[in-house]
C-alpha positions in Angstrom: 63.0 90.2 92.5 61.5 88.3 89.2 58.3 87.6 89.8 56.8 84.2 88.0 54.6 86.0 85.2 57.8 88.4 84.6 60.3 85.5 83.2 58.5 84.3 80.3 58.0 87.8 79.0 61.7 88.5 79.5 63.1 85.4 77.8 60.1 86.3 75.3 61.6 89.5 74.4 65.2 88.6 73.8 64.4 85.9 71.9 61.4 87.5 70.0 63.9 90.2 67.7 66.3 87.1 66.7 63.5 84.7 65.2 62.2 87.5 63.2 65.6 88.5 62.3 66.9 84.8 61.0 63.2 84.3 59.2 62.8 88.0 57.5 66.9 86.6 56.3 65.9 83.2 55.4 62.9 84.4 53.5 65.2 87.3 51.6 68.0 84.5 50.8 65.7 82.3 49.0 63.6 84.8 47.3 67.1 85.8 46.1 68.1 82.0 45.0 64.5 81.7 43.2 65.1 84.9 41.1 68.4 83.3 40.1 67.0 79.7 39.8 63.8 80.5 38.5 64.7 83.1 36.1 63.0 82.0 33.0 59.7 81.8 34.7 60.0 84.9 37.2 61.1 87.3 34.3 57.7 86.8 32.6 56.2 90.5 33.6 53.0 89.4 35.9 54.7 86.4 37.1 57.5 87.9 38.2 55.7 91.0 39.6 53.5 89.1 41.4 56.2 86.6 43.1 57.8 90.1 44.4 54.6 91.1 45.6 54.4 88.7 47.5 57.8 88.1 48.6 57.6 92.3 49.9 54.3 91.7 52.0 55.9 88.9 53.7 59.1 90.7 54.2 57.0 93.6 55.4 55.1 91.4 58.1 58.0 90.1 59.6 60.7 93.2 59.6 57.4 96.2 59.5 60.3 98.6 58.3 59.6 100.9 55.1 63.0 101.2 54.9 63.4 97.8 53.8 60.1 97.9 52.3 61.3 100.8 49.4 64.5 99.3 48.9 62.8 96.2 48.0 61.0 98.1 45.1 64.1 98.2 43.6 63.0 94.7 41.8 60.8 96.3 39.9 63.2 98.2 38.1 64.4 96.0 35.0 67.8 93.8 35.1 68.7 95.6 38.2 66.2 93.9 40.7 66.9 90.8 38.7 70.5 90.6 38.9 71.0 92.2 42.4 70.2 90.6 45.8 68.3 92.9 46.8 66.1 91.4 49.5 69.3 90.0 51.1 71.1 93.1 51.1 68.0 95.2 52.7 67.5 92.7 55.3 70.7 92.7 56.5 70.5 96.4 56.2 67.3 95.9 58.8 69.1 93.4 60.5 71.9 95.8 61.8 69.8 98.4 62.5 67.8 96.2 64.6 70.1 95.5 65.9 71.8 99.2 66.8 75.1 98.8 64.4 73.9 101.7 62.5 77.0 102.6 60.9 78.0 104.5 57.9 81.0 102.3 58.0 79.5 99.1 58.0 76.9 99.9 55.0 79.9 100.6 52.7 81.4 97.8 53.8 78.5 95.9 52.9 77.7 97.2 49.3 81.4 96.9 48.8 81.1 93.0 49.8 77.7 92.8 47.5 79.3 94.1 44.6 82.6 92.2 44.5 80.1 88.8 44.5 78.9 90.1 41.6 81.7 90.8 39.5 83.4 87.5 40.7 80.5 85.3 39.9 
């Protein structure tokens, strides 16, 4: 039998994993858009550098995965963090292991997916 102080922390932690999930996503999407939209102003060196900085630490906060966190590095690497989404793609990466759909299967399907937007675009 529930008690009273048992419900909220139940409804708590199911919806607790979902909010962090849709803001960790809706932060990675639009860091993604303003790399694309902002492109002249972000690819000035310490601009740019420090709009990822920040854009990591608050990934970090919200998802606390180093996973994510060193596959995010990859926009410091020239031309490739600037024309890949790579916050998106490693938050969705988080997303699914959150969410325990850790499969090989899914993560090619994924890169495949990332890398047909590319060339179609």
């Amino acid at each position: 039998m529930n008690t009273l102080n048992e419900i909220p922390s139940r409804i708590l932690r199911s919806i607790f994993p979902k909010v962090r999930m849709a803001l960790a996503l809706t932060i990675s999407i639009v860091a993604d858009l303003l790399d694309y939209t902002a492109a002249p102003l972000l690819v000035m060196p310490i601009i740019g550098d420090v709009f990822d900085l920040i854009v990591m630490s608050m990934l970090y906060s919200v998802t606390k995965s180093k996973v994510s966190l060193i596959m995010n590095l990859a926009e410091f690497i020239p031309f490739l963090g600037d024309f890949l989404p790579v916050y998106t793609a490693s938050t969705i990466i988080w997303i699914l292991r959150e969410s325990e759909y850790d499969s090989r299967f899914m993560a090619k399907r994924l890169v495949r997916l990332l890398s047909n937007i590319k060339t179609h675009v």
